[in-house]
C-alpha positions as CSV (number, residue, x, y, z in Angstrom):
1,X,0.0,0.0,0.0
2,X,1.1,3.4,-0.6
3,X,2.7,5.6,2.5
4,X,0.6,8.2,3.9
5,X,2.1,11.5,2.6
6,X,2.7,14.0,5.9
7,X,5.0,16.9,4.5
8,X,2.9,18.2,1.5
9,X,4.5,21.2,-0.5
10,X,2.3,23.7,-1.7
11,X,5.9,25.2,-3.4
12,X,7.6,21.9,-4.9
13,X,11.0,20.8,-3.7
14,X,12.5,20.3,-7.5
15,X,11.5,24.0,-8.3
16,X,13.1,24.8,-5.2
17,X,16.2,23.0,-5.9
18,X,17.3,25.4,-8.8
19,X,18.1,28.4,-6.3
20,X,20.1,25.7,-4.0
21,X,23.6,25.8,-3.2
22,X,25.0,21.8,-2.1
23,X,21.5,21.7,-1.3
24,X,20.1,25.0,0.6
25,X,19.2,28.0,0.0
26,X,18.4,31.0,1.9
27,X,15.3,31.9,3.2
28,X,13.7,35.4,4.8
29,X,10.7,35.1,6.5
30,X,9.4,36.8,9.5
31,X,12.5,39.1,9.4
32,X,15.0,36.4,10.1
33,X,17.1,35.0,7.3
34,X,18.3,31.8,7.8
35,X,19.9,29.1,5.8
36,X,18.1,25.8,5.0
37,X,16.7,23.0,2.8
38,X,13.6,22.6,0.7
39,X,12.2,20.1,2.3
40,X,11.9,22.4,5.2
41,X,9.7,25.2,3.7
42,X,6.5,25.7,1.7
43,X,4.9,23.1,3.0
44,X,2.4,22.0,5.9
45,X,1.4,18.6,7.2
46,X,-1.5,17.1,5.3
47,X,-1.7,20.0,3.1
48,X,-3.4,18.3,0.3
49,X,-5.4,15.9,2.5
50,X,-9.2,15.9,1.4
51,X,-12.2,14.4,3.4
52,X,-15.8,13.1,2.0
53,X,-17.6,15.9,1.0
54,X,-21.0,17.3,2.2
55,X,-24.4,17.7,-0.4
56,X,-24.0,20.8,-0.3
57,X,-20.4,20.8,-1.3
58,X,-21.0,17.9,-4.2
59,X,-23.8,20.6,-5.3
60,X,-22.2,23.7,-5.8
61,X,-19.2,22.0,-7.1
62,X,-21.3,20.7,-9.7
63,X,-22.8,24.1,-10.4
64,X,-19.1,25.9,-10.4
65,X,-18.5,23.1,-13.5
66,X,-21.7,23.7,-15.3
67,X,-20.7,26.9,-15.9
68,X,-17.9,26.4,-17.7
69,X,-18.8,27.1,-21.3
70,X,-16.6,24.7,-23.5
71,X,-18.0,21.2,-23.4
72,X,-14.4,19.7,-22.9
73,X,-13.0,21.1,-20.3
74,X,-16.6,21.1,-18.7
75,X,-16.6,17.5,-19.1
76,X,-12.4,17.1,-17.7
77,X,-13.3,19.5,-14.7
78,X,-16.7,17.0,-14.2
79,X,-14.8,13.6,-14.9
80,X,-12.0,14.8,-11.3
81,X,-15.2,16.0,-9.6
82,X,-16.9,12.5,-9.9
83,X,-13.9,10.8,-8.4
84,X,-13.9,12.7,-5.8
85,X,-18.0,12.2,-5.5
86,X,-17.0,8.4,-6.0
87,X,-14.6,8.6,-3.2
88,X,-17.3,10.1,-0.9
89,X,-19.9,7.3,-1.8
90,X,-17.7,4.7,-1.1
91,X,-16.9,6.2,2.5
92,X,-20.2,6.3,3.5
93,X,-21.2,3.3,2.2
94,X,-18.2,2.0,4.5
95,X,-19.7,3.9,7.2
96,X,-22.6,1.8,6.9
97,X,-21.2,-1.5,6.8
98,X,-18.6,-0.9,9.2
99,X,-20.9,-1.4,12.7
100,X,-22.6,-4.4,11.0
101,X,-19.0,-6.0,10.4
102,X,-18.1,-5.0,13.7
103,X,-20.7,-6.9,15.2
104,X,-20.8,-9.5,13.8
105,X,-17.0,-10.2,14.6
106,X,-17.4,-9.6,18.2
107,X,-20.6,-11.7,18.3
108,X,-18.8,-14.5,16.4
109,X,-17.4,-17.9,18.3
110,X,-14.9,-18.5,15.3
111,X,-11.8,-16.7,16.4
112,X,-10.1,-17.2,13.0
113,X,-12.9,-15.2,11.2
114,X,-13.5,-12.0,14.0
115,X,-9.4,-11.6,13.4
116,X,-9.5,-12.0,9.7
117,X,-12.5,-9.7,10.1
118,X,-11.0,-6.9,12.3
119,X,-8.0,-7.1,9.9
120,X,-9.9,-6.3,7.1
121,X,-11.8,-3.1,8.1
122,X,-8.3,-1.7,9.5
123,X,-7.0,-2.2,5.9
124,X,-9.9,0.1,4.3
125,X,-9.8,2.2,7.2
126,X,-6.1,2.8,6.5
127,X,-6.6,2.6,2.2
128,X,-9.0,4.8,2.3
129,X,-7.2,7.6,4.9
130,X,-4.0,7.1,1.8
131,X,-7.0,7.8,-0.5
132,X,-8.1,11.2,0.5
133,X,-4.7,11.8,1.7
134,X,-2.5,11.2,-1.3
135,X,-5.1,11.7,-3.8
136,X,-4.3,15.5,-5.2
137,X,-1.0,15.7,-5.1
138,X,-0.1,12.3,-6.7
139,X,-1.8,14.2,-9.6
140,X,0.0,17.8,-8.9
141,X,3.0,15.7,-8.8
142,X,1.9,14.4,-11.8
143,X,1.6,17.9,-13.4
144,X,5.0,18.8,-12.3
145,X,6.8,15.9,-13.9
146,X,5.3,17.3,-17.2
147,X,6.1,20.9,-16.9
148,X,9.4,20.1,-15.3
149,X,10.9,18.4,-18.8
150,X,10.5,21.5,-20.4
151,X,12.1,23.3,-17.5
152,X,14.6,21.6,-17.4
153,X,15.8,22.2,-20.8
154,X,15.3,26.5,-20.4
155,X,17.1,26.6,-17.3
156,X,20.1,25.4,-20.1
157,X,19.2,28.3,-21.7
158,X,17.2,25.4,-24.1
159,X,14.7,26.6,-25.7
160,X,13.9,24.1,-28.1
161,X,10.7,22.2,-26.2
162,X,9.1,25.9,-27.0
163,X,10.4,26.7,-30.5
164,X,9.5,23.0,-32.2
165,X,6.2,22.6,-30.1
166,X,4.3,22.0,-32.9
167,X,1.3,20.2,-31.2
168,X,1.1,22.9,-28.0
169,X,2.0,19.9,-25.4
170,X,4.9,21.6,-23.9
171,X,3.3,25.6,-24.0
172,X,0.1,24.1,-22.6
173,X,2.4,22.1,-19.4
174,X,3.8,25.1,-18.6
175,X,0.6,27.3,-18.5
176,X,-1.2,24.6,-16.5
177,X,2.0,24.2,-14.5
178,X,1.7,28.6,-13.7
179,X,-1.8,28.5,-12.9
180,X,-1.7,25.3,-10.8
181,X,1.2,27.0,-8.9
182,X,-0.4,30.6,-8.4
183,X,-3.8,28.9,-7.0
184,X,-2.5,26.0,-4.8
185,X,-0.4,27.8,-2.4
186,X,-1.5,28.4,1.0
187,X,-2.1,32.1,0.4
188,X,-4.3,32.0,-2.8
189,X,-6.4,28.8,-0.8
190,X,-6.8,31.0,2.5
191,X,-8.2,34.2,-0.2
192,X,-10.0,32.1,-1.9
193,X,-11.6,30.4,0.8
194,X,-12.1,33.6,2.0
195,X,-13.5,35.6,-0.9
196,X,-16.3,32.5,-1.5
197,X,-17.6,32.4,2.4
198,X,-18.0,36.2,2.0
199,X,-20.0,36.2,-1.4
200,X,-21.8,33.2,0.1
201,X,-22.8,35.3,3.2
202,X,-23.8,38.1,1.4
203,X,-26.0,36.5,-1.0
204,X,-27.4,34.6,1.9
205,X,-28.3,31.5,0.0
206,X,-29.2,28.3,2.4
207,X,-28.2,25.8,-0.2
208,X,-24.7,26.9,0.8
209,X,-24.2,27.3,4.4
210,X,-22.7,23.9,4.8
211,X,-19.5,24.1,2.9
212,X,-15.8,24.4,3.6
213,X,-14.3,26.7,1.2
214,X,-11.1,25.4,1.5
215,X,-11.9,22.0,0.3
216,X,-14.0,23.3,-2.4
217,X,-11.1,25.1,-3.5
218,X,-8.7,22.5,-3.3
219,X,-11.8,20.5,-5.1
220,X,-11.2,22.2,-8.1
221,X,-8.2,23.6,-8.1
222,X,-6.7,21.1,-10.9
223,X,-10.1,22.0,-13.4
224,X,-10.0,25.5,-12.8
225,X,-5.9,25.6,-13.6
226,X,-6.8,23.3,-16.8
227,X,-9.5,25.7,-18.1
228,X,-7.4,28.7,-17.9
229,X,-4.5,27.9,-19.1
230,X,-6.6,26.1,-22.3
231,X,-8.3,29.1,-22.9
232,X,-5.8,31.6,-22.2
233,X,-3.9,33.7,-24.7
234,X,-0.3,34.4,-25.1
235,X,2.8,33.4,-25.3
236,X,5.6,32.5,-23.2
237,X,9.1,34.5,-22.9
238,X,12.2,33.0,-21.3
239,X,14.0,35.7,-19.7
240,X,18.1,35.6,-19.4
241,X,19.6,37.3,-16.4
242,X,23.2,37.8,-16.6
243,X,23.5,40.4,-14.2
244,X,25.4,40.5,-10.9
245,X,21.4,40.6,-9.1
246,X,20.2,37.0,-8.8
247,X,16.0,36.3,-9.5
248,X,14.6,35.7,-6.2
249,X,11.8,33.4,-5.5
250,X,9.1,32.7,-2.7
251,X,6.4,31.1,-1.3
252,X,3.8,32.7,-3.8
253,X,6.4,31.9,-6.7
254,X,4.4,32.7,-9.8
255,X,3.2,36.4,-9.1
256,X,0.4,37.9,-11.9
257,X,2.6,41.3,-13.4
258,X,-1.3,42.7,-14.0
259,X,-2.7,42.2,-11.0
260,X,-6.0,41.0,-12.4
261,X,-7.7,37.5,-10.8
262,X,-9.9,36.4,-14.0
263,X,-13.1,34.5,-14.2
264,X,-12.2,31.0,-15.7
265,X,-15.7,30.1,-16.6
266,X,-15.7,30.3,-19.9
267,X,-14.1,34.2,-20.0
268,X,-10.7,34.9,-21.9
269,X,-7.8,34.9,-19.4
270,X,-5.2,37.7,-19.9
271,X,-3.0,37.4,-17.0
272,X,1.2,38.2,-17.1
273,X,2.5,35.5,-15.3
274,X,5.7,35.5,-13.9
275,X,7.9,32.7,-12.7
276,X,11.9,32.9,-11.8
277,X,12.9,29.0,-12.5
278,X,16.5,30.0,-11.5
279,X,18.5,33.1,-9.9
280,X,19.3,33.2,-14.2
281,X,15.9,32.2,-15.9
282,X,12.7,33.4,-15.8
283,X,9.3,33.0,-17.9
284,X,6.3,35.2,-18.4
285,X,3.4,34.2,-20.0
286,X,1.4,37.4,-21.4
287,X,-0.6,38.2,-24.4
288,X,1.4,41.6,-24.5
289,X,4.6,42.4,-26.7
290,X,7.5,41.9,-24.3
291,X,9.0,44.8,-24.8
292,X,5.8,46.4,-21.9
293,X,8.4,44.2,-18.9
294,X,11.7,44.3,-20.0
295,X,13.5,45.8,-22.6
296,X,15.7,43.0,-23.9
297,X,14.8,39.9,-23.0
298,X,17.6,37.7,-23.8
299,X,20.2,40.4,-21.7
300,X,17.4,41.4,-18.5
301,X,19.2,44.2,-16.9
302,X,19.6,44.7,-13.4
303,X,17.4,47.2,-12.3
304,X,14.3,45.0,-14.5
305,X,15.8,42.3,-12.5
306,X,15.3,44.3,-8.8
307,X,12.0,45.6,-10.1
308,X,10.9,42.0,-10.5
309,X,12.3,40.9,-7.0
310,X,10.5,43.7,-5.7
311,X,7.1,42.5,-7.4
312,X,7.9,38.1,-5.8
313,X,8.2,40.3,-2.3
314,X,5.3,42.6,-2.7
315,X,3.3,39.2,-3.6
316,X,4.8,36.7,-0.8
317,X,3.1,35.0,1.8
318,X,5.6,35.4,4.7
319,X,8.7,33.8,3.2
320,X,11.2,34.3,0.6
321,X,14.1,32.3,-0.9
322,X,16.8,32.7,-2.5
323,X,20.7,31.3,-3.8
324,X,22.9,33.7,-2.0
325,X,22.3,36.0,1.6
326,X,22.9,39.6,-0.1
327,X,19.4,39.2,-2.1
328,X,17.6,38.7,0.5
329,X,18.8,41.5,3.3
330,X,17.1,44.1,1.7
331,X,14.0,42.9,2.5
332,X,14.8,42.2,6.2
């Protein structure tokens, strides 16, 4: 059986290796800089863990995906939700069974079957807690494999998985890969969570009062990344830094340059996305000319370089990282 997952990033370890030195890097957060390892930061216990969800929740989930206009991403964002749905059946169909097993093991004379019994329910107790556990990030894991061999190659200053991606695979990876990023961390899911128990208040709807934002979020979080990046436009630009001022990162690493938190059901997405993949490389994804954030971008210079270190602080959580001490005092 698969191991429970306990130390769930919401900032992934292999993205965070790129700004390591013999495996650290330095990280700011609450004023103190300190050096350490990426296991060690942008993460929480359980992070990703999930739980059967209410009516209520299976409802408006269901509504959030009927709204979304094209009938192929409505039908990807409705084929995760029914696994999840699935997974909630099954638990309380378990729920059910479960005191009916239990007594008829304790009421049974044959010692051999109230064992073989009691071994089995603690085996679905336990798959089933992996289940809800493990479930999401397998798949964000997943995601990050894909977007991670085209990475790979640009932080070589490679840019052939862009330039001879004649089918979209690799320019698609990466966009899913940005949006994924910018709404799973913990600061986007506490907003969010936020944002959707205020609307809900306000519009005062009883259908709704039974539902935990935060796993509605976390719900949808890999169908609402697929639909934007799908039906966003733009292109991506590799950025080369060969400046003295290293790219910074942090635990909100993809930051939108606009601003703007779009709609993804069904509306045109037109965020600038930004994302430093090393203290050399970066990538925006924009529908503007590049020429509107830097004004070369194969020779960044280092005041665009500050000006976008400045942004990845301005947009943090509480934590930033980086390959060297001097980029980070500033912000101390």
């Amino acid at each position: 059986m698969e191991a429970k997952k306990k130390n769930q990033h919401y900032v992934p370890q292999k993205y965070l290796d790129s700004f390591c030195v013999d495996g650290q890097l330095f990280c700011l957060r609450n004023k103190k800089l300190f050096k350490t390892a990426p296991r060690n930061v942008a993460s929480e216990n359980y992070f990703y863990k999930m739980r059967k969800l209410t009516d209520q929740e299976i409802k408006f989930i269901k509504a959030f995906n009927s709204q979304i206009k094209d009938e192929t991403l409505r039908r990807y964002a409705e084929r995760l939700s029914d696994t999840l749905i699935a997974f909630t059946k099954y638990a309380r169909e378990f729920e059910k069974m479960k005191p009916i097993l239990c007594w008829c093991s304790n009421n049974s004379t044959d010692d051999k079957l109230n064992g073989e019994t009691k071994t089995f329910l603690k085996k679905l107790e336990e798959e089933q807690s992996v289940t809800w556990n493990n479930w999401l990030e397998d798949l964000l894991e997943f995601k990050e494999e894909n977007a991670e061999v085209v990475f790979a190659k640009l932080r070589d200053n490679d840019l052939t998985p862009l330039l001879d991606d004649i089918d979209g695979i690799n320019e698609l990876s990466v966009k899913e890969y940005l949006y994924l990023q910018f709404f799973r961390t913990k600061k986007v899911s506490t907003l969010f969570a936020e944002s959707m128990a205020e609307t809900q208040k306000t519009l005062n709807n009883p259908e709704y009062n039974d539902i935990d934002y935060n796993v509605v979020h976390m719900a949808c979080l890999l169908s609402y990344a697929f639909n934007a990046a799908c039906i966003s436009k733009g292109k991506i630009h590799v950025l080369k830094n060969n400046t003295m001022v290293p790219f910074i990162t942090s635990d909100q690493p993809v930051i939108n340059l606009s601003a703007q938190c779009k709609n993804a059901q069904g509306q045109t997405i037109t965020d600038d996305m930004f994302l430093s993949l090393t203290p050399c490389v970066a990538i925006i994804f924009t529908d503007k000319k590049i020429c509107e954030f830097v004004f070369d971008k194969d020779n960044v210079s280092a005041s665009e370089v500050q000006d976008f270190n400045d942004q990845i602080n301005a947009n943090m959580a509480t934590a930033l990282y980086a390959n060297n001490e001097i980029s980070l005092q500033k912000y101390k």
